[in-house]
C-alpha positions as CSV (number, residue, x, y, z in Angstrom):
1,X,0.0,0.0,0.0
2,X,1.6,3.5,-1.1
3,X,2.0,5.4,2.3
4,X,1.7,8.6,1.1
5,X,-1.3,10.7,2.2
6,X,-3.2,13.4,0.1
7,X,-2.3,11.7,-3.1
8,X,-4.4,13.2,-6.4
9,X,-4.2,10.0,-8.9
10,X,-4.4,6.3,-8.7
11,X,-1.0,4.9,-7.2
12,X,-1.1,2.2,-10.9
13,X,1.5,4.0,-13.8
14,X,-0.6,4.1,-16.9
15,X,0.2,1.4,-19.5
16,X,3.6,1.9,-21.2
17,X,4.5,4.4,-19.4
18,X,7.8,5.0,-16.6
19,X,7.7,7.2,-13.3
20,X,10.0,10.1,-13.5
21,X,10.8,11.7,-10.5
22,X,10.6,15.8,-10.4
23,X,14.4,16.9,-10.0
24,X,16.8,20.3,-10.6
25,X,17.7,19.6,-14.3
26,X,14.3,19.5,-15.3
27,X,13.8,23.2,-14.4
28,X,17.4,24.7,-14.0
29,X,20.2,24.7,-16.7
30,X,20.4,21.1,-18.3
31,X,16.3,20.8,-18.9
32,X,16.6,17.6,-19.8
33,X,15.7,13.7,-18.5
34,X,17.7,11.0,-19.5
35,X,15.1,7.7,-20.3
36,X,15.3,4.7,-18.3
37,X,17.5,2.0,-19.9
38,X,15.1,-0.5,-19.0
39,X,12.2,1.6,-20.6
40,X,14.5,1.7,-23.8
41,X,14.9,-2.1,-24.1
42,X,11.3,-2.3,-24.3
43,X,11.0,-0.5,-28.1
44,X,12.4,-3.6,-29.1
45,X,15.2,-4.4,-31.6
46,X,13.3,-3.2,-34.8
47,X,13.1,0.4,-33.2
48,X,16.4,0.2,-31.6
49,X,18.4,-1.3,-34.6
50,X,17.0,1.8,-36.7
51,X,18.9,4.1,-34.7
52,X,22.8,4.8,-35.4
53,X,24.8,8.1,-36.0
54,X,23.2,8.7,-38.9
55,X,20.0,8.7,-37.1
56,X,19.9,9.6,-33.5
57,X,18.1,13.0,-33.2
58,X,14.7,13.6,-33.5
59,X,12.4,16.7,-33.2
60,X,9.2,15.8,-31.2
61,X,6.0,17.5,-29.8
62,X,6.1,17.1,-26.3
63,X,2.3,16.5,-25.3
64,X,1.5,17.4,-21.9
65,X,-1.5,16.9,-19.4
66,X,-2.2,19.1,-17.3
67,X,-2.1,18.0,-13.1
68,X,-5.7,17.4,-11.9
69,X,-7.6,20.4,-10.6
70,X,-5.5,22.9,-13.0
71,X,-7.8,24.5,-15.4
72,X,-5.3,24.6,-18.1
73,X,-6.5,22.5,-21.3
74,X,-3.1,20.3,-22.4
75,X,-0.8,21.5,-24.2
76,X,2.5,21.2,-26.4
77,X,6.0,22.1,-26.1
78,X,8.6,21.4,-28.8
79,X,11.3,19.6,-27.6
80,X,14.3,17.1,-28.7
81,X,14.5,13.0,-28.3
82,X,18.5,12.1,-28.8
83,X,20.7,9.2,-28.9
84,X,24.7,10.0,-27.6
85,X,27.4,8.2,-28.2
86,X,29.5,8.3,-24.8
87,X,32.7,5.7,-24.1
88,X,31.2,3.2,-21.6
89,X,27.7,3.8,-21.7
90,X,25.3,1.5,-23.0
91,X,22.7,2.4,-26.0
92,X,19.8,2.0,-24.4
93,X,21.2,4.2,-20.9
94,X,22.3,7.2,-23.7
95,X,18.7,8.5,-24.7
96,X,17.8,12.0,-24.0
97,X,14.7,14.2,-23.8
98,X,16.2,17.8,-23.7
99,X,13.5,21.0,-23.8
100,X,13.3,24.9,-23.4
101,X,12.7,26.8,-21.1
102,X,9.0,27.4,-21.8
103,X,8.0,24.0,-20.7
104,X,10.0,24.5,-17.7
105,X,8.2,27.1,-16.9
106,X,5.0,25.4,-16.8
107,X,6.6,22.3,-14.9
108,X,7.3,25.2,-12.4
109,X,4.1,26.7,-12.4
110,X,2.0,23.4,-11.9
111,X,4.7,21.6,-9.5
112,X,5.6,24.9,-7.3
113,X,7.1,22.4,-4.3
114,X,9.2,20.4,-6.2
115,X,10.1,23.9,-7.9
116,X,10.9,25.7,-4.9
117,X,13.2,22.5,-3.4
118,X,14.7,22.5,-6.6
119,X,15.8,26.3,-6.0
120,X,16.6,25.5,-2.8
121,X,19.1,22.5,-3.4
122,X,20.7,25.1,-6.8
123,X,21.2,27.8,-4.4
124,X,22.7,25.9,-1.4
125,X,24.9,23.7,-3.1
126,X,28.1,24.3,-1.3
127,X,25.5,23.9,2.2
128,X,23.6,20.5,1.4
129,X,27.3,18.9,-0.1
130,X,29.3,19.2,3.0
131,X,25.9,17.5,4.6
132,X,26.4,14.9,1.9
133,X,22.5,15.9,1.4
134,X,20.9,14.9,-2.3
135,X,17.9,16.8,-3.2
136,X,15.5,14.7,-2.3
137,X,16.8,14.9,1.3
138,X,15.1,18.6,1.0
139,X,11.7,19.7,1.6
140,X,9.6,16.1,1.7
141,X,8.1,14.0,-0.7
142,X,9.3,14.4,-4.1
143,X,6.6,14.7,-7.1
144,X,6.4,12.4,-10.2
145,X,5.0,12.7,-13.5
146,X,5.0,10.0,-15.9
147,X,5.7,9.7,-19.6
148,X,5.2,7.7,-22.1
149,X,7.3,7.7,-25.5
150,X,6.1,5.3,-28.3
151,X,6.8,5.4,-32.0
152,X,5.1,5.8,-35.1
153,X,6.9,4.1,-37.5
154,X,10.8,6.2,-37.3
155,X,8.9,9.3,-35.2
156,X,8.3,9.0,-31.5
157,X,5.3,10.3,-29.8
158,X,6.0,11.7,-26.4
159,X,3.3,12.4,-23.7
160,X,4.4,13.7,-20.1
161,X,1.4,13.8,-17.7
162,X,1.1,13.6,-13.2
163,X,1.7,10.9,-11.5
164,X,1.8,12.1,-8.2
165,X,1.6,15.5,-7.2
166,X,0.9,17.1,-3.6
167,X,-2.1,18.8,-2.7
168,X,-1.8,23.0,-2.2
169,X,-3.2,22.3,1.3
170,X,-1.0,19.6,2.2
171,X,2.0,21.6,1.2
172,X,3.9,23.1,4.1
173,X,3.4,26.9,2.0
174,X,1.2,26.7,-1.0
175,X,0.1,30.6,-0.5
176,X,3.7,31.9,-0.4
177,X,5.1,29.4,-3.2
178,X,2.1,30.3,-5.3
179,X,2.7,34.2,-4.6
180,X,6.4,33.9,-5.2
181,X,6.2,31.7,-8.1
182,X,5.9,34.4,-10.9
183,X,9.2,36.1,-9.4
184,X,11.2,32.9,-9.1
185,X,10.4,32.2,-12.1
186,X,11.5,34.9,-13.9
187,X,14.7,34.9,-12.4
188,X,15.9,31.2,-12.2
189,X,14.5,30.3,-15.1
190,X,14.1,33.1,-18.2
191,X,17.2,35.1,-17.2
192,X,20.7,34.9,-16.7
193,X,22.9,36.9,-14.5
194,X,22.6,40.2,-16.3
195,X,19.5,40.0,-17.7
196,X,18.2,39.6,-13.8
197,X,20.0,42.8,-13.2
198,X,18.0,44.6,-15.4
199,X,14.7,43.0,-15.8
200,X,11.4,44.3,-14.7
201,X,8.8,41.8,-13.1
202,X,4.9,42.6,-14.1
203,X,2.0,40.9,-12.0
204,X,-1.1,40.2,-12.9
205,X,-4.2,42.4,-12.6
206,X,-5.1,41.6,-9.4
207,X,-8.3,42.6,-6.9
208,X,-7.9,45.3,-4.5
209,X,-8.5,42.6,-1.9
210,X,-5.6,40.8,-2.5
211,X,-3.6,44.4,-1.6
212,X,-2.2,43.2,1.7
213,X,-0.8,40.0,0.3
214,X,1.6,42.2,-2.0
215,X,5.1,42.3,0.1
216,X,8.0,43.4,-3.1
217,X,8.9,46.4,-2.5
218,X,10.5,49.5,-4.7
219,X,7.8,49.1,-7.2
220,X,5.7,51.0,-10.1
221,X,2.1,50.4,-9.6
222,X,-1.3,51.2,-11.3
223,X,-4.6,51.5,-9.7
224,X,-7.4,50.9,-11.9
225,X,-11.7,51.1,-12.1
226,X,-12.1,48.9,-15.0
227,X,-15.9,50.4,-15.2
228,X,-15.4,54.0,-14.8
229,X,-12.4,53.5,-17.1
230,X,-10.4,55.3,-14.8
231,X,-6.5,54.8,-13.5
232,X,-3.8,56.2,-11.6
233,X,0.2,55.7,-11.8
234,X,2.6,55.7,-8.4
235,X,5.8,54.7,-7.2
236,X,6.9,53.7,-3.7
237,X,9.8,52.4,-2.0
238,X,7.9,50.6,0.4
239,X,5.6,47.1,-0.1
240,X,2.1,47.7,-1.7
241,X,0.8,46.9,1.6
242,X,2.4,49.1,3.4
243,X,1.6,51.8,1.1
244,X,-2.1,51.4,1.4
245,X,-3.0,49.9,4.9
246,X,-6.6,48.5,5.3
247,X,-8.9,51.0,7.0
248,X,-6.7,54.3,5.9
249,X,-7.6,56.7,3.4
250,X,-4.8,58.7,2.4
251,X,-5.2,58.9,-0.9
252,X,-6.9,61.1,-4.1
253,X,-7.9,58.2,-6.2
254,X,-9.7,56.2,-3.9
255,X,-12.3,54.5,-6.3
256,X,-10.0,52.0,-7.4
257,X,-11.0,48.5,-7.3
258,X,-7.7,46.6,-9.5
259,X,-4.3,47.2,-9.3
260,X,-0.7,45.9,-11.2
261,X,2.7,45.7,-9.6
262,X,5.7,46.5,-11.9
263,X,8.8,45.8,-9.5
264,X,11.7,47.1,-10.3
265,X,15.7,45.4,-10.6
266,X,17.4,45.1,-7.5
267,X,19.1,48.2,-6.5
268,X,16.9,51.0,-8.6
269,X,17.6,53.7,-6.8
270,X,14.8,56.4,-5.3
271,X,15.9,58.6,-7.8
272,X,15.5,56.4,-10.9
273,X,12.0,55.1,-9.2
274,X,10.8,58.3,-9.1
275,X,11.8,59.5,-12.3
276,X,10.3,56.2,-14.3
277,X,6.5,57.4,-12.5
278,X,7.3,60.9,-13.7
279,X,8.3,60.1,-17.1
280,X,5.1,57.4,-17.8
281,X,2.6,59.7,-16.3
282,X,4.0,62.3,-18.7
283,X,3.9,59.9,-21.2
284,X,0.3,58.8,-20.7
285,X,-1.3,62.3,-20.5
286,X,0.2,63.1,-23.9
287,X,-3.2,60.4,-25.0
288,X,-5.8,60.2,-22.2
289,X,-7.5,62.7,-21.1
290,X,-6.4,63.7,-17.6
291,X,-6.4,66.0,-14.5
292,X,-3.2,68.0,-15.0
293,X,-2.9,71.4,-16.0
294,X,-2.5,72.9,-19.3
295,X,-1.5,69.6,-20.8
296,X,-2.7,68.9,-24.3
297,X,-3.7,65.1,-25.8
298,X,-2.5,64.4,-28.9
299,X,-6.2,62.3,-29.7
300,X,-9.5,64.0,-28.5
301,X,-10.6,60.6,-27.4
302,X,-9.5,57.1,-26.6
303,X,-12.2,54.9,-25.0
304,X,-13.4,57.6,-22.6
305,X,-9.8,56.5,-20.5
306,X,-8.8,59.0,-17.8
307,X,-5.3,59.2,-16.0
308,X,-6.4,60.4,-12.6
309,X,-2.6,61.9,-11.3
310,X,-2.9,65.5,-10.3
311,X,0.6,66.5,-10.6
312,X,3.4,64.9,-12.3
């Protein structure tokens, strides 16, 4: 009987399909799996005898299933099936399924544990190696998907789908890897070193309820009333939710019922905050109407939009 609790499929593999357990190298730097030699051997000879240096790489649609409970339809990612040719390695232990980083992303997305332990065993190598730790000595169970790969005629067909996955609640932090997910991602996984330094991080349009959950700081923000049509652009050195504590009123938009965080690269300075806000609210009044002075709009009109900032 499998002793895990909180489990979210049946404990059987499909048929023809292997268990693959969620690791580093699927989401950091090699994004890639090597297949099981035993898994290999099962193609059979008349698959296996086909493949030689003149035919060991193959393009392939990676066709994935979405975890149960995610509202995502399936999807595909383009990826590579190869053969290598390494001294002492068998043929059947030297087949590789290498991807980009966009299907990393959504491993990340839909396994957020097993993404977060993986960050956490990358970033504290030199920590977990004197304590002679391997990944899955961090952070609990470890997740599994499983895949199948089958051929059609000389092209194989690839499908990666859950085989177990833990549930948000039973994970230890499912709110803070969920709210943290979007920045992690951006920087562990579409950026190196100095395109981290520089790159902005956008949320999502979010409900004003959510405000006090928003704890970045030295941000660009916009407030928005998606039925009046109306917005407002600030800056602030501080969290969102210390901006705008629950129960204050401190401020001359107050009709605002969305809002999107824009945080800036580590180590913008005040100065270059503050001069981004002045230079897009200046930008935006040139085409929405608006509440500063004396300023002119290029159109008459756009969509009845209005840029509620009183000064620039």
């Amino acid at each position: 009987m499998d002793a895990r609790k909180d489990r979210v499929q049946p404990v059987r593999l499909s048929k023809n399909f292997f268990p693959l357990d969620i690791h580093k190298s699927m989401f950091i730097n090699d994004l890639t799996i090597t297949v099981p030699a035993y898994y290999v051997k099962s193609w059979g000879n008349d698959i296996l005898d086909t493949h030689n240096k003149d035919n060991y790489k193959w393009e392939i649609d990676l066709n994935y299933e979405s975890p149960r409970g995610k509202l995502e339809k399936n999807k595909k990612f383009k990826a590579i099936l190869s053969l290598s040719f390494a001294k002492n390695r068998s043929k059947e232990s030297s087949y590789r399924i290498k991807w980009d980083k966009e299907f990393a992303v959504q491993l990340a997305k839909d396994y957020p544990k097993s993404f977060v332990r993986a960050l956490e065993f990358h970033i504290g190598d030199e920590h977990y190696k004197k304590l002679k730790f391997t990944e899955f000595d961090v952070g609990g169970f470890k997740e599994q998907l499983q895949v199948k790969i089958s051929w059609d005629t000389t092209k194989p067909i690839v499908v990666f789908k859950e085989f177990f996955r833990v549930r948000d609640e039973s994970q230890d932090f499912p709110m803070v890897y969920n709210e943290l997910s979007s920045y992690l991602i951006a920087d562990y996984l579409l950026s190196d070193e100095n395109e981290i330094a520089r790159r902005i991080q956008i949320s999502d349009w979010k409900p004003r309820s959510q405000l006090n959950k928003e704890l970045n700081e030295n941000n660009i923000y916009i407030l928005f009333n998606r039925e009046k049509k109306e917005f407002y652009i600030g800056e602030t050195k501080k969290s969102l939710s210390q901006r705008y504590p629950r129960g204050q009123k401190h401020h001359s938009f107050e009709d605002w019922n969305e809002f999107i965080v824009i945080q800036l690269p580590t180590g913008t300075s005040d100065q270059t905050r503050i001069l981004i806000e002045r230079v897009l609210i200046s930008s935006f009044s040139i085409f929405f109407s608006n509440k500063l002075n004396n300023e002119k709009k290029i159109f008459n009109d756009i969509s009845g939009i209005m840029l509620m900032n009183k000064k620039k």
